[in-house]
N, C-alpha and C positions, 0 to 999 in steps of 0.2 A: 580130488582135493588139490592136488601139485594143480593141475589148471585154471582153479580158482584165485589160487594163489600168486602165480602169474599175471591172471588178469589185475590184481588189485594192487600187486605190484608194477605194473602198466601205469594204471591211473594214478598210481603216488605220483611215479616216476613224470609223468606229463604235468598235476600238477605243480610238485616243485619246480619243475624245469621254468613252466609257461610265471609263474609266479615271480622266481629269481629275474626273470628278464622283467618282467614288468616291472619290478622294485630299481634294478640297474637303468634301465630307460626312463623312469622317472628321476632317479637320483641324480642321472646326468643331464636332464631334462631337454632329452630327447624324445622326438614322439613316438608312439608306440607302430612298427608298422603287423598291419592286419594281415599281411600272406604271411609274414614269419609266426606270427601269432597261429594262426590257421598251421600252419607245418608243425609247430612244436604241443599242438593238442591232440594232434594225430594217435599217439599211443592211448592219450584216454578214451579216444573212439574204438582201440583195436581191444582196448580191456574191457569195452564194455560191452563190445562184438563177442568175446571172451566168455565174460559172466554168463549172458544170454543162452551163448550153445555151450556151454560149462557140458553136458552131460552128452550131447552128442560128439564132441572135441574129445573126449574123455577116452569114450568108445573109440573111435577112429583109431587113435595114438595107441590104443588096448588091443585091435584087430592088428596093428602094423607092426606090432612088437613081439608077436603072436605067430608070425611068420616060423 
């Protein structure tokens, strides 16, 4: 569950971020650039890498804590 949770807290987190820039780039009407846009969605690709292996991530972190 804590992993899921994580992840979805990932994907907020990328898209406020990616969103807040695109409101301040347009407000100062600046263009928007596409590497920085690409760098700052990066978390909602790792939460969504996340979700996916949710139950083998799960396991893993459960095996290593286990020690």
């Amino acid at each position: 569950m804590l992993v899921r949770i994580i992840a979805v807290a990932l994907m907020g987190w990328a898209i406020a971020d990616v969103s807040l820039y695109w409101v301040l780039r347009n407000h100062n009407q600046q263009p928007v650039e596409v590497v920085t846009l690409v760098f700052k969605s990066l978390p909602f690709i790792v939460g969504v890498v996340f979700l996916i292996k949710a139950r083998a991530l799960a396991d893993w972190i459960s095996d290593k804590l286990d020690l």
